[in-house]
ZAMARGU-4260 file (C-alpha; in steps of 0.2 Angstrom, whole numbers, plus 5000, padded with zeros to 4 digits):
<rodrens>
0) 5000/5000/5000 | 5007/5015/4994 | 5003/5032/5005 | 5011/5046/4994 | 5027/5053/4990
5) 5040/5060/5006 | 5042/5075/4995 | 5023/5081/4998 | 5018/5097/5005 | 5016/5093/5025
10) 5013/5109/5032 | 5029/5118/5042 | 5034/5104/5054 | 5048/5118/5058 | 5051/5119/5078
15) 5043/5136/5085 | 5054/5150/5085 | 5045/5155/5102 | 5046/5141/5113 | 5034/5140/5128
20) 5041/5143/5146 | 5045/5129/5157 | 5040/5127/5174 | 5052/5139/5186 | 5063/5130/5196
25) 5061/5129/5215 | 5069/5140/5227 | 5081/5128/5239 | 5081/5130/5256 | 5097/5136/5266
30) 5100/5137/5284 | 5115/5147/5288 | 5122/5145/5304 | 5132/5162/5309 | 5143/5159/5322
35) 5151/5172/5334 | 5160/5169/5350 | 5151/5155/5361 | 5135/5158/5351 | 5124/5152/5334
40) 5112/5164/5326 | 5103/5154/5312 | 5095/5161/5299 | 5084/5154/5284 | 5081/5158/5265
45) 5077/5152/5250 | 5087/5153/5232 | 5088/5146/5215 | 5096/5133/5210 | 5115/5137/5203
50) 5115/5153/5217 | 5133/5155/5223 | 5136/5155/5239 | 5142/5174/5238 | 5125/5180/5234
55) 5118/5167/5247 | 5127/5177/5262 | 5122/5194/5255 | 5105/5189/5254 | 5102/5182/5274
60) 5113/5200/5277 | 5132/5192/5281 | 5145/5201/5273 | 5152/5189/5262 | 5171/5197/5260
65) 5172/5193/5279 | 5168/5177/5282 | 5173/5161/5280 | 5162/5148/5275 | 5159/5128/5279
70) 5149/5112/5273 | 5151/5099/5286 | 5167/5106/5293 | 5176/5109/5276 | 5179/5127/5268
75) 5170/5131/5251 | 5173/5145/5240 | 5161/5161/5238 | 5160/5158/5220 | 5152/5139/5223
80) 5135/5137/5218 | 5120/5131/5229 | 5111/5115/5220 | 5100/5107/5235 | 5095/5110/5251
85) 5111/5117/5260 | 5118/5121/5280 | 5129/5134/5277 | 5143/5136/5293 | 5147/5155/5293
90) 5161/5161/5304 | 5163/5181/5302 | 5182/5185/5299 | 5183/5202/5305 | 5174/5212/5318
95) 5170/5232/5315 | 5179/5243/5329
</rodrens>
């Protein structure tokens, strides 16, 4: 059974040059724990995947130039990126004066 030639006018099968939007991706929750002297202040938000850890501090108000920051007891960089629910170890650097 024949059904016609490939070469017949099918309409534009072309993709769409202005594609839907996708679903926006959900905020991840971080718990920053700030530590100073004896005590913990903790502090929650909630960011984007692929936010680095930079922009994270700015966000709960730590200054992220003076601190130093931990995963489990191990020092990541500022420009790291957050991908899933995070506690972040905060330890402030300098102190005003």
């Amino acid at each position: 059974m024949h059904r016609g030639s490939s070469k017949e006018a099918r309409g534009d099968l072309r993709a769409s040059e202005t594609l839907p939007l996708s679903a926006s991706p959900r905020p991840i929750p971080v718990v920053l724990e700030v530590t100073r002297g004896g005590s913990v202040e903790r502090r929650r938000i909630r960011v984007l995947p692929g936010t680095a850890v930079r922009t994270v501090l700015r966000q709960a108000g730590c200054a992220p130039e003076g601190s130093a920051v931990l995963i489990d007891g191990t020092s990541i960089p500022l420009d790291a990126t957050i991908d899933r629910p995070t506690r972040l170890t905060v330890v402030p650097t300098f102190s005003g004066g």
